[in-house]
Structure formats: C-alpha cells, structure tokens
N, C-alpha and C positions, 0 to 999 in steps of 0.2 A: 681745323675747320674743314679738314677732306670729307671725314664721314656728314657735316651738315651739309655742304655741298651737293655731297651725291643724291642727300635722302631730298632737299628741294629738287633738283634738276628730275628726279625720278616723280615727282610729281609733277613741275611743268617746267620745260628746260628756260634755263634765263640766261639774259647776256651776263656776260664778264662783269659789266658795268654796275649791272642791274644788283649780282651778288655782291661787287662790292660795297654798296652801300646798306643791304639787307644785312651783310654781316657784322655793319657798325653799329648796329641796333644791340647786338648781344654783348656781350661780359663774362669770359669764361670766371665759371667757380665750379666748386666741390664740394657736395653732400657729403658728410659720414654716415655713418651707421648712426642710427636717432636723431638726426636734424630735419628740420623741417623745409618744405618749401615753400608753403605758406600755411600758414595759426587758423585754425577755424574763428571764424568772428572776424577776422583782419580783414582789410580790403586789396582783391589781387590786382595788383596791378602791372603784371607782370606777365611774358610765358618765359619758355625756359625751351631749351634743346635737349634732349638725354641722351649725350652720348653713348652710353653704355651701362649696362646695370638697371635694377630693378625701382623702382619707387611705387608704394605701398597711397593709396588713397581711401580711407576710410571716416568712420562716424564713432562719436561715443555715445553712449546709451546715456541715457536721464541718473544711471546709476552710477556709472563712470566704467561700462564695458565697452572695450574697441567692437568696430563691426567693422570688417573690411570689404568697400563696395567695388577696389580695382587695384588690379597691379598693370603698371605700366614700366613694359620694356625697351630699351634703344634698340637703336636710334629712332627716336619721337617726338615732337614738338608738345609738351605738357601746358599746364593751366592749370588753375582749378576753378 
C-alpha cells in the first residue's frame, strides 16, 4: 500500500487517519494477462488502484474487431 499512498498524498496530503480508512475501501488482487476488470455491458461498480503495469481499455466493433480507446499505466486510480 506504499506506492498508493504516495500516489494519494501527491495529489492532496491526508492524515494518517484519514488513509487508514481510505485504504479499507480496497482489496488487493491480480490481473493476468487477458482478464478483465470490468465486461462491457456489466455494471461498474468498482474503481481499482494500478499498481504497476499496463491495462488496455477498448471497444469491439459491430463485427467483433477490438478498437483500443486507452492504455493506462501505474500507478493510477482506474474505472471504467
């Protein structure tokens, strides 16, 4: 939880306090390579931290081609 720490405080510094309870809100897990972090159509209900490494956000065409609209890199607070 160091790298999320730094990357909130770098945006606006917080108490001690204040990140303990923000960091009860997360759940560490692990992407592999082709899992998803959220299904198009699904509902998000979610964000996510990205420690480190790339994740890929894109669209499929009517035909069934990827279109790739963003790569996001950590450390970053994702969505969709």
């Amino acid at each position: 939880m160091k790298k999320f720490k730094t990357y909130i405080n770098n945006i606006t510094p917080v108490k001690e306090e204040t990140f303990e309870e923000l960091q009860m809100c997360f759940n560490p897990i692990q992407l592999l390579k082709n899992e998803f972090f959220v299904r198009e159509g699904a509902y998000a209900g979610q964000i996510g931290f990205l420690k480190e490494g790339i994740v890929r956000a894109f669209f499929l065409t009517p035909d069934g081609k990827e279109y790739s609209k963003q790569f996001f890199v950590g450390p970053l607070i994702i969505g969709a």
